[in-house]
C-alpha positions as CSV (number, residue, x, y, z in Angstrom):
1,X,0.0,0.0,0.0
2,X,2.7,2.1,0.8
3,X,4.7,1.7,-2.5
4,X,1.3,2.9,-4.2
5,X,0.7,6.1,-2.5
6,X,5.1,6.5,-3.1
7,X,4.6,6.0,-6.8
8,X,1.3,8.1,-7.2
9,X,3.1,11.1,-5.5
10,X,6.6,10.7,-8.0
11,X,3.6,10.5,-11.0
12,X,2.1,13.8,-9.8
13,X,5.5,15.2,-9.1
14,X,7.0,14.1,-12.4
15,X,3.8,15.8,-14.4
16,X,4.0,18.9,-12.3
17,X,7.8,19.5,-13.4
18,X,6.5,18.3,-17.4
19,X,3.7,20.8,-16.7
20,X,6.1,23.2,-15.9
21,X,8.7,22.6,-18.7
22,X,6.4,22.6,-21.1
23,X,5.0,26.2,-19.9
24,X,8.6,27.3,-19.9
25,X,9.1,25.7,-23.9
26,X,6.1,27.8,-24.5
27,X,7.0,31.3,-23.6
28,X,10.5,31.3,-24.8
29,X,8.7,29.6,-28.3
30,X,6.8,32.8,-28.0
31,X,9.4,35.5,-27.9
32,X,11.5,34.2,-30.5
33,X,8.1,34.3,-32.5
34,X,7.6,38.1,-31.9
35,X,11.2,38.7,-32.7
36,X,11.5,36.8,-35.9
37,X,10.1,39.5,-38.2
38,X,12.3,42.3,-36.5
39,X,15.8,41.0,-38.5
40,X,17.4,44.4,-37.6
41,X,16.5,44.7,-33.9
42,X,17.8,41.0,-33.7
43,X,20.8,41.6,-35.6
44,X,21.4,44.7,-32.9
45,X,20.7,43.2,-30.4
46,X,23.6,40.3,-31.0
47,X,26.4,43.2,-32.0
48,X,25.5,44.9,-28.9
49,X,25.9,42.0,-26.8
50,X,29.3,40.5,-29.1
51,X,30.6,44.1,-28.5
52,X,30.1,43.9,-24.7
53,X,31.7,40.4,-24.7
54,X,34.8,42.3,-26.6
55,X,34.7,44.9,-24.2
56,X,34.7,42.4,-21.2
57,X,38.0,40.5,-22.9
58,X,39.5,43.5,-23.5
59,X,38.9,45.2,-19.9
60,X,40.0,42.2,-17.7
61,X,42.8,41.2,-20.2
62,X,41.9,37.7,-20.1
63,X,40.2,34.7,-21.5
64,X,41.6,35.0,-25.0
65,X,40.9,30.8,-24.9
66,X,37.0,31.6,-24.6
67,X,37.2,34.1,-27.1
68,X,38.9,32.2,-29.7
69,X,36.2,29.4,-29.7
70,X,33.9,31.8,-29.8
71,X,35.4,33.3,-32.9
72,X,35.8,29.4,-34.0
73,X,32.3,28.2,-33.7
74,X,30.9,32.0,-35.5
75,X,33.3,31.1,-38.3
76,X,31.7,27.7,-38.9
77,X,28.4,29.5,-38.3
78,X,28.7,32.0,-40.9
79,X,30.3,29.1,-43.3
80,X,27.0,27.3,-43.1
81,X,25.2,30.3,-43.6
82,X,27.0,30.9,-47.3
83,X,26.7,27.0,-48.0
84,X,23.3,26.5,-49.7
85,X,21.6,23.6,-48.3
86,X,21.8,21.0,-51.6
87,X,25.8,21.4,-51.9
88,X,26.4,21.1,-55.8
89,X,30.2,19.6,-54.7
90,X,28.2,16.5,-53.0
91,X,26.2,15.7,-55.9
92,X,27.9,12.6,-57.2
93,X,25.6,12.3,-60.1
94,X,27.1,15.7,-61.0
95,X,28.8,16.3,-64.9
96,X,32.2,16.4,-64.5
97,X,31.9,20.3,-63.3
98,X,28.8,19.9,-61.7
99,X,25.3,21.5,-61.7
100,X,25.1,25.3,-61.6
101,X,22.9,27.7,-60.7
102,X,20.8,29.4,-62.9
103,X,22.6,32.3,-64.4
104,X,20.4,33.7,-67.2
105,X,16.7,35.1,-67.1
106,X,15.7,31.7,-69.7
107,X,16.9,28.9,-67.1
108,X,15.0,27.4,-64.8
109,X,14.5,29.6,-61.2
110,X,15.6,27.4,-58.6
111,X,16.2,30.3,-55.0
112,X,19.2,29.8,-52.9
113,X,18.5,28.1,-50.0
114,X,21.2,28.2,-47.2
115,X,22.2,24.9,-45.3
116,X,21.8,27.5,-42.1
117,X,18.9,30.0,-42.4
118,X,19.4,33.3,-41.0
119,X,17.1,32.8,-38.2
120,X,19.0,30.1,-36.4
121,X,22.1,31.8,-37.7
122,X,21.6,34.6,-35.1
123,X,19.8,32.4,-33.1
124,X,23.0,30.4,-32.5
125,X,24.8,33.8,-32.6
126,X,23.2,35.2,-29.7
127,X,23.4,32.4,-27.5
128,X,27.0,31.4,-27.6
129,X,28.0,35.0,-27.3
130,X,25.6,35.1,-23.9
131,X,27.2,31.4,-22.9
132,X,31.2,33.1,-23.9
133,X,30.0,35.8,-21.8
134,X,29.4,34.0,-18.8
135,X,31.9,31.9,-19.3
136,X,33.9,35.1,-18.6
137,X,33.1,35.5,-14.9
138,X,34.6,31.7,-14.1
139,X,38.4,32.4,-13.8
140,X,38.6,28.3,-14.2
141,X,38.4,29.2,-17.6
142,X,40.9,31.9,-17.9
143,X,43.8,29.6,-19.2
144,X,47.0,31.9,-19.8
145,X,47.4,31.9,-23.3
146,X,50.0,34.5,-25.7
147,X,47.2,35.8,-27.4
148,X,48.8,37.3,-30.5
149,X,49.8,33.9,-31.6
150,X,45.3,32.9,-31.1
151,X,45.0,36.0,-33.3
152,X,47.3,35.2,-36.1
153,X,46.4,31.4,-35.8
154,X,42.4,33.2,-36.1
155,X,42.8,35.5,-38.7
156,X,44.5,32.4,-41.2
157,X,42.1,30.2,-40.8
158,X,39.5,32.9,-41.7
159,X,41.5,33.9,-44.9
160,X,41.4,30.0,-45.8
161,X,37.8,28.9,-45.2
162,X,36.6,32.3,-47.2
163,X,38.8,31.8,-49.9
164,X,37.6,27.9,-49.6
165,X,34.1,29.3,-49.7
166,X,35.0,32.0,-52.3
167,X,36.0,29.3,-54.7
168,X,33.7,26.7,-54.4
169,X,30.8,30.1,-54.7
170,X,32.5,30.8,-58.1
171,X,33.3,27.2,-59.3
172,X,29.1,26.4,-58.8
173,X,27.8,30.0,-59.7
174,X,25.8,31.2,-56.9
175,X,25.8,34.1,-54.8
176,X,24.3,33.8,-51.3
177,X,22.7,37.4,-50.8
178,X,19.7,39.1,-53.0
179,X,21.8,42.6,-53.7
180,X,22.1,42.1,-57.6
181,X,19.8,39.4,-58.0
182,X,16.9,40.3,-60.7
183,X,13.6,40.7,-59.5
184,X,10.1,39.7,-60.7
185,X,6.7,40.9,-60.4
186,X,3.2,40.7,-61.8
187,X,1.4,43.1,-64.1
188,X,-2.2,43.4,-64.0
189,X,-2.5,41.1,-66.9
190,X,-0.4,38.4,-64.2
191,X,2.5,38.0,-66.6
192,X,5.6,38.1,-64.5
193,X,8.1,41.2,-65.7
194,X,11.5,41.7,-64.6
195,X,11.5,44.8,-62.6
């Protein structure tokens, strides 16, 4: 009798704390909801707070190790958000220089889609920079490092995944942003014109 009443209270417990994390799920579902439309505010938002990580390294002269993964994991971030999501260099069924992009207003319109969409791109942004930045008041994790040699080491690695990225953007003809792109709209007999 007494191993009932145990396991009915641990049932009740177990669906108060579901209750509860599901509430929880719901309201932070519901703020990113209201800020997905504002793309500027977000993107603010995320400088300010990278810019007060910066200004935290910089002040207190330390954790150059938290920094550079931080640096590391934007990198990849912002790789994946060049990379469009169907990779032309992974098609093995590919000609021998692979399927391209449409270039020309008479080919078929096939839109870019990133492997990373811009949402979770500052999504992820935003909360490593908030994680880095905590990380910042644990001096566990201030590991003496000679930073310059992070820096260099940082800024090569950059220069070779870009020019990685660069290349493979040319050698597949597409360009991840819309500035230059053509674009189309409807006349009021619903032809579509390019504008």
């Amino acid at each position: 009798m007494a191993g009932n009443l145990d396991s009915g209270s641990s049932k009740r417990s177990k669906s108060k704390i579901s209750q509860i994390y599901t509430r929880l799920s719901q309201i932070h579902q519901a703020v990113l909801d209201k800020w997905a439309p504002n793309s500027q505010s977000r993107w603010l938002s995320t400088t300010l707070l990278l810019l007060l990580f910066v200004l935290r390294v910089f002040l207190t002269q330390g954790w150059y190790i938290v920094a550079y993964a931080l640096g590391i994991y934007h990198l990849n971030l912002f790789i994946s958000f060049l990379t469009p999501k169907m990779d032309p260099a992974l098609d093995f069924d590919a000609e021998e220089n692979g399927p391209e992009l449409p270039m020309r207003a008479n080919e078929e319109f096939r839109p870019f889609i990133r492997r990373l969409p811009e949402f979770k791109f500052w999504y992820s942004m935003s909360v490593t920079t908030c994680i880095a930045l905590i990380c910042t008041f644990f001096d566990c994790l201030n590991v003496p490092v000679f930073w310059p040699i992070l820096v260099m080491y940082f800024i090569t690695l950059f220069c070779i995944t870009m020019k990685r990225q660069i290349m493979h953007m040319i050698k597949y003809r597409y360009l991840p942003f819309t500035h230059g792109k053509p674009k189309y709209q409807t006349n009021e007999t619903g032809e579509v014109q390019n504008m």
